[in-house]
C-alpha positions as CSV (number, residue, x, y, z in Angstrom):
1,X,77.9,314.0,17.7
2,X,75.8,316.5,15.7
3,X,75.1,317.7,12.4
4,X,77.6,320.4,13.1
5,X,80.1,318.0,13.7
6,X,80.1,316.6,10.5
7,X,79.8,319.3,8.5
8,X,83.3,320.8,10.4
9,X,85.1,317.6,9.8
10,X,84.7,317.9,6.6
11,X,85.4,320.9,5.8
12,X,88.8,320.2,7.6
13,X,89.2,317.5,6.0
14,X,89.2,320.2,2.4
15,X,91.0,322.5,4.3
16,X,90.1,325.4,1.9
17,X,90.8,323.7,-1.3
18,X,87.2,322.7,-1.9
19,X,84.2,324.8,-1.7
20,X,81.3,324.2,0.8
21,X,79.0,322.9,-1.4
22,X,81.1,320.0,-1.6
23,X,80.4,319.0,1.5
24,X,76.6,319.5,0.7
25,X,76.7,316.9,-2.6
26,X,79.1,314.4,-0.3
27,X,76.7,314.1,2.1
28,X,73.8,314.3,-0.4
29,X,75.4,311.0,-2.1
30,X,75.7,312.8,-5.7
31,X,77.4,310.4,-8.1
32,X,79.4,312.9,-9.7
33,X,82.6,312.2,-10.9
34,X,84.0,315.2,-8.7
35,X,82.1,314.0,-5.6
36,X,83.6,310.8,-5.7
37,X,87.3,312.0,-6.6
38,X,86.9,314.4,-3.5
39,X,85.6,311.6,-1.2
40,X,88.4,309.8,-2.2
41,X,91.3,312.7,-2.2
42,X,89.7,313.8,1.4
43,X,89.6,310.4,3.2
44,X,85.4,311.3,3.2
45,X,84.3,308.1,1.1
46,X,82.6,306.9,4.6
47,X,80.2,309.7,4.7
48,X,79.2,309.6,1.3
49,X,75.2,309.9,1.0
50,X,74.4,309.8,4.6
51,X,72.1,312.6,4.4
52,X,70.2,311.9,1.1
53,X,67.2,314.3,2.5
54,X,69.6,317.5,3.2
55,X,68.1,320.7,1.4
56,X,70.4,323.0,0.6
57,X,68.8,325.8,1.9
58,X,68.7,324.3,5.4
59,X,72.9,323.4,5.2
60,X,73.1,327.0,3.6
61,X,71.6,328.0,6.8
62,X,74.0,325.9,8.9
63,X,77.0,327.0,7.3
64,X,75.8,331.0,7.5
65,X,75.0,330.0,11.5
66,X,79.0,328.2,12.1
67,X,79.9,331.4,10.7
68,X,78.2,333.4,13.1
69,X,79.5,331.2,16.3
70,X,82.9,331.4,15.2
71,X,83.5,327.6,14.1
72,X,84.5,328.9,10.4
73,X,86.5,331.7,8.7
74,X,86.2,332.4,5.1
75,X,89.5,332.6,2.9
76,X,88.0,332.5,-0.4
77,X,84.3,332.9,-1.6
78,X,82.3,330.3,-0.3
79,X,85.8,328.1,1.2
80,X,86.3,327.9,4.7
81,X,88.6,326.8,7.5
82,X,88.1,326.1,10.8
83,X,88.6,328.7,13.5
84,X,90.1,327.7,16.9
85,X,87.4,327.1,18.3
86,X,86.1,325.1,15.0
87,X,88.9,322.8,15.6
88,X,88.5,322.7,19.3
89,X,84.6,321.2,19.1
90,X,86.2,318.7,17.0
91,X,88.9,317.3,19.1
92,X,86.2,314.5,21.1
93,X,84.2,314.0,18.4
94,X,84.2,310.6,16.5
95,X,82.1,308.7,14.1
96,X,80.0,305.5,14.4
97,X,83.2,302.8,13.9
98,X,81.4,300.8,11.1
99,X,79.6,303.9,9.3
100,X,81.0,303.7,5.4
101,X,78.5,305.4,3.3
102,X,79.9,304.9,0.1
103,X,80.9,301.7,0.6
104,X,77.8,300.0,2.7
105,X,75.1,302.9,1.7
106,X,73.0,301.5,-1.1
107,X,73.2,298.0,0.1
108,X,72.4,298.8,3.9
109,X,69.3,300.8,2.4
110,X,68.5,297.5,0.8
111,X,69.4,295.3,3.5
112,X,67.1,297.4,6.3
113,X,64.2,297.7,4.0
114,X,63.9,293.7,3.4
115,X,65.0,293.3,7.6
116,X,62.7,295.2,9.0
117,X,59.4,294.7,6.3
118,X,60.8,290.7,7.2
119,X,60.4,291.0,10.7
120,X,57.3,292.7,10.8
121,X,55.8,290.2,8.7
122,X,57.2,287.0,10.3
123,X,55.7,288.4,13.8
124,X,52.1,289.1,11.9
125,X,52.1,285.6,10.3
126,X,52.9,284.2,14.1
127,X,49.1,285.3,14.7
128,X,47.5,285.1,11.4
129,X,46.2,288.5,10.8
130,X,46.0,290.9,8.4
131,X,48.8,294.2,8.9
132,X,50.5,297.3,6.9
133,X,53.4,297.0,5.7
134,X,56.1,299.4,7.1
135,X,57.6,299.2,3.9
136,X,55.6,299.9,1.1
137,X,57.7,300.4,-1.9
138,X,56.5,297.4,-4.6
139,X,60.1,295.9,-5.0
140,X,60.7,295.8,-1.2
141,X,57.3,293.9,-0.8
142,X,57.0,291.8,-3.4
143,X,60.6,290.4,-2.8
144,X,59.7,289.7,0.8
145,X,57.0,288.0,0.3
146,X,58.4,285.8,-2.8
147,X,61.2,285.1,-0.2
148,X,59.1,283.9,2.6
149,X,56.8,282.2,0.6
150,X,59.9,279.7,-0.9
151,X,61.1,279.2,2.9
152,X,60.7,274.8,2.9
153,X,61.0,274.7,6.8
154,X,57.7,276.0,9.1
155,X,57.0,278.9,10.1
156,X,57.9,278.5,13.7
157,X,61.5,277.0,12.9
158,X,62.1,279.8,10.0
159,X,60.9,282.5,13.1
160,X,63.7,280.8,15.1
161,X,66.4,280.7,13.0
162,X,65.7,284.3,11.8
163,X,65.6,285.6,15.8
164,X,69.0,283.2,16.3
165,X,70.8,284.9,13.2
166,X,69.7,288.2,14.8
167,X,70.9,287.9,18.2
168,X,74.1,286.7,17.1
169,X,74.4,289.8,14.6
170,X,73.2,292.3,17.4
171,X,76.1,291.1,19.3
172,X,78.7,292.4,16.9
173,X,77.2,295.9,17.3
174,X,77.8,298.9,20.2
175,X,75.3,298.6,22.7
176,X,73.7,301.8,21.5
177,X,73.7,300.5,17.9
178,X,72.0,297.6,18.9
179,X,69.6,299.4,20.8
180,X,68.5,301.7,18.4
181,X,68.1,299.3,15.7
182,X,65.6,297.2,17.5
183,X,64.0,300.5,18.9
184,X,63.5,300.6,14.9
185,X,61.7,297.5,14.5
186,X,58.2,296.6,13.7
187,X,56.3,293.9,14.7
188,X,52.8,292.7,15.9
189,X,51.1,295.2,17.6
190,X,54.1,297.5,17.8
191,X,55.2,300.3,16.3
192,X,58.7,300.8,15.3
193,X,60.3,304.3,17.1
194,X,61.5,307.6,14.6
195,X,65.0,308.4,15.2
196,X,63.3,311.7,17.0
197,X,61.8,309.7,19.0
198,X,64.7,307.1,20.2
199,X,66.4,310.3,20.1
200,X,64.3,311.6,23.1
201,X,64.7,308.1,25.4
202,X,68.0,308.0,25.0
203,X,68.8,312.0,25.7
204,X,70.5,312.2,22.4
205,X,71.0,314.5,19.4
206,X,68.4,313.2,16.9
207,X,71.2,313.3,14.2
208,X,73.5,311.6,15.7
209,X,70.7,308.8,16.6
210,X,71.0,309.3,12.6
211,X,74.3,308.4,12.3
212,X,74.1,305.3,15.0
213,X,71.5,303.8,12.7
214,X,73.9,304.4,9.4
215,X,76.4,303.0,11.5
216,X,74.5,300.2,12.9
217,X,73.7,299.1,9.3
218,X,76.8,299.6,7.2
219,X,78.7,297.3,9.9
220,X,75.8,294.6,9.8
221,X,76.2,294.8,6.6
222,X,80.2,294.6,6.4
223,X,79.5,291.5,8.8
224,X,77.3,289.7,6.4
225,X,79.4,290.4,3.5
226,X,82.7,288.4,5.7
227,X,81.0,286.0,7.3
228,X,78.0,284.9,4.9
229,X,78.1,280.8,5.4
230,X,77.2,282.2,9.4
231,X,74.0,284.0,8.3
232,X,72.3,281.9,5.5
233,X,68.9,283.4,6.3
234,X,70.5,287.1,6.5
235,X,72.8,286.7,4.3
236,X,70.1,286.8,1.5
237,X,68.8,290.2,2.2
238,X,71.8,292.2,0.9
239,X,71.3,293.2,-3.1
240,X,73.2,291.2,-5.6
241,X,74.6,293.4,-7.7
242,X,76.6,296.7,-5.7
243,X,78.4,299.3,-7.8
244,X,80.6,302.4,-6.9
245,X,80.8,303.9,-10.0
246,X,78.3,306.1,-11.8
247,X,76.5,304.2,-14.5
248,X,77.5,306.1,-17.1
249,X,81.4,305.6,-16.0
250,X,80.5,302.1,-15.5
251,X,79.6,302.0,-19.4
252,X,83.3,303.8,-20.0
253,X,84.8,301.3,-18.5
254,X,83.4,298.6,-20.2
255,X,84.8,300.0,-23.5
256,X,88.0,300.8,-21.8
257,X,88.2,297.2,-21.2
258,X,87.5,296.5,-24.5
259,X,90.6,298.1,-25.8
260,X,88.6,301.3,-27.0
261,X,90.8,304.8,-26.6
262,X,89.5,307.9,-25.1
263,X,88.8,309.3,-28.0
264,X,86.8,306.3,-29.3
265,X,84.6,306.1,-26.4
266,X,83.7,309.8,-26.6
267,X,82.4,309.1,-30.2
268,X,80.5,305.8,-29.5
269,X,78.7,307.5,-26.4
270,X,78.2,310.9,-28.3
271,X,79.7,312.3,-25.2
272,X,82.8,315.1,-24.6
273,X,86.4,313.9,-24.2
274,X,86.5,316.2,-20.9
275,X,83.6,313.6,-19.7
276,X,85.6,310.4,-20.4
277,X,88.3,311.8,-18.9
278,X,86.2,312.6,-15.8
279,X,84.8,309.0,-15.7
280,X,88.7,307.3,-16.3
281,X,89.7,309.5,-13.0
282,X,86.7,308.2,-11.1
283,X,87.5,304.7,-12.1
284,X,91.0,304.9,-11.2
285,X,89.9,306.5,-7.3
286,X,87.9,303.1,-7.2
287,X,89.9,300.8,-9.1
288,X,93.1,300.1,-7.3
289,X,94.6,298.0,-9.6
290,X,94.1,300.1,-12.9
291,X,97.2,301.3,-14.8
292,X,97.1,304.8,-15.0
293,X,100.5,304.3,-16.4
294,X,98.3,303.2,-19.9
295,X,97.8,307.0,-19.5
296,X,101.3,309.0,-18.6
297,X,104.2,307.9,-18.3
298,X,105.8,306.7,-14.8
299,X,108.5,309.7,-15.1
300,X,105.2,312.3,-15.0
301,X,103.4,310.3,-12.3
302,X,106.5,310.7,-10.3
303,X,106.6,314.8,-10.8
304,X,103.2,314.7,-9.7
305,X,103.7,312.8,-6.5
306,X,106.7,314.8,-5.9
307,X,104.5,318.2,-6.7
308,X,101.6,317.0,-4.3
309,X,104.2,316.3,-1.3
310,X,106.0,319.5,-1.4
311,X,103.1,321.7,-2.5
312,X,100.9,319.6,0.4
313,X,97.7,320.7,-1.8
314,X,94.6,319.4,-3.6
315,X,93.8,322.5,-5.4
316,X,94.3,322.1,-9.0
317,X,95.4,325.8,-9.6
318,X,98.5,325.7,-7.3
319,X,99.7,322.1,-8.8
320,X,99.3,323.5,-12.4
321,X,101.9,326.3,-11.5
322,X,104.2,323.9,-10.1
323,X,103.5,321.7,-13.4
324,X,103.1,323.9,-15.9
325,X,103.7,321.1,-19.0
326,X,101.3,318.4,-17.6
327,X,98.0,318.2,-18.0
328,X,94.8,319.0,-15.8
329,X,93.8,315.2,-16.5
330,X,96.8,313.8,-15.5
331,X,97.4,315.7,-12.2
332,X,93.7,314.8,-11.4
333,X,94.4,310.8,-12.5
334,X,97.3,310.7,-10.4
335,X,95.7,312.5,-7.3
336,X,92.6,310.0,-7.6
337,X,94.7,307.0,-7.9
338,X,96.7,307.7,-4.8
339,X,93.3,308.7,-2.5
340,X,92.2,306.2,-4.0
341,X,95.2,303.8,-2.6
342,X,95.3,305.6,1.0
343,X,92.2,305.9,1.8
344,X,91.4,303.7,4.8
């Protein structure tokens, strides 16, 4: 499980229809609304922003070097399929079970960043002395410390509840998961490991040690999110508020709601109607329950279903020629809605 890996199973995934840099912004986490319709069309919502730190240059690199070792063949500038032997280092490969990026991401970022700064400063308090944080961002700190402080029971019986609620979460991880998470951890007079590092003991690719940790979260996560009343100590580190759309789409929606047309919302956010259009396709990839049929009728969304099965593509271009009298916007609302729909 490598870097290489992922970057092929996307680009299967696309199968030609998108370029590479799409791949790049998926795994980047770009809130675009195109990144988010082609997580959604692709079935690649779970890998969404789980290399934030990716320079292009360096993927640029990668993609030039899977070239070179015959995992990719170009078929139109800068869009690539896998080669035979592409599609052979993908036939073992598989992903962390729990890893959802788009769905978990921002709230497992949270979540670890109150854990581990929480750990590390019940194990300090334990011996009354003075520590750095590991975290050090000002929100992260100053809610961890408001949190403890309001804790009514003692510090010994919060310890032990927190360790209990802990334990039992571990348990609903892979044994590697768990392992690499606590290789994580910071406490008194320790040092929580890198992922190069846990990397090393464990004779593992350091990106796929990466991906454990992703994984690791996003499924405590999911875990807390089901089964809260279980974890009333955990349960409390996870953000209140999460949000899959963009903000701005999030403000199109709200006027959508409010019985405000296309057109209308274009005017009162001084924006183009080609933008509105982009955010009502992202909310309708999100939004399972939103009538696209408000939009076209149900005779149109049918021709594009029908176009999309016997065409079996994603590439604008080709389903425009098939449907010559509907519009870009609606092929793309109708594609969103139904990745939107399948995608597991």
């Amino acid at each position: 499980m490598t870097f290489l890996h992922v970057v092929l199973y996307g680009i299967k995934q696309m199968n030609g229809e998108r370029s590479a840099a799409s791949i790049y912004h998926l795994l980047k986490g770009k809130r675009s609304s195109q990144t988010l319709q082609d997580a959604s069309i692709y079935q690649l919502s779970f890998l969404f922003g789980i290399y934030r730190r990716l320079e292009r240059q360096i993927y640029d690199e990668h993609i030039k070097q899977m070239i070179q070792d015959d995992f990719l063949r170009e078929i139109e500038e800068l869009r690539y399929v896998l080669t035979e032997k592409g599609e052979k280092e993908l036939q073992d490969f598989k992903f962390p079970i729990h890893l959802h990026g788009l769905k978990y991401g921002e709230a497992g970022d949270v979540f670890w960043k109150r854990l581990s700064l929480l750990i590390q400063t019940v194990s300090y308090l334990q011996y009354r002395v003075p520590f750095l944080p590991i975290q050090t961002e000002h929100e992260v700190t100053a809610w961890t410390k408001q949190f403890v402080l309001k804790q009514a029971c003692s510090r010994d019986e919060f310890r032990h509840k927190l360790h209990t609620e802990c334990e039992l979460l571990l348990k609903n991880l892979t044994a590697e998961e768990a392992t690499v998470i606590v290789y994580r951890l910071s406490g008194f007079n320790r040092v929580g490991y890198t992922h190069l590092q846990i990397a090393q003991m464990l004779n593992k690719d350091p990106f796929a040690v990466h991906l454990l940790f992703l994984g690791a979260i996003h499924g405590m996560v999911q875990i807390l999110m089901k089964e809260e009343s279980d974890y009333p100590i955990l349960a409390q580190l996870l953000p209140r508020t999460r949000h899959v759309l963009s903000l701005s789409t999030q403000k199109t929606y709200e006027l959508w709601k409010q019985g405000k047309t296309m057109e209308q919302i274009a005017n009162i956010r001084s924006l183009k109607l080609n933008t509105i259009e982009d955010h009502i396709v992202e909310i309708a990839t999100y939004s399972p329950d939103f009538p696209i049929d408000s939009f076209l009728s149900q005779e149109t969304i049918a021709n594009i279903q029908k176009a999309l099965q016997q065409t079996d593509s994603r590439t604008l271009r080709i389903l425009k020629q098939y449907l010559p009298h509907v519009s870009y916007f609606h092929i793309r609302l109708v594609m969103a809605y139904l990745g939107g729909k399948y995608e597991s």
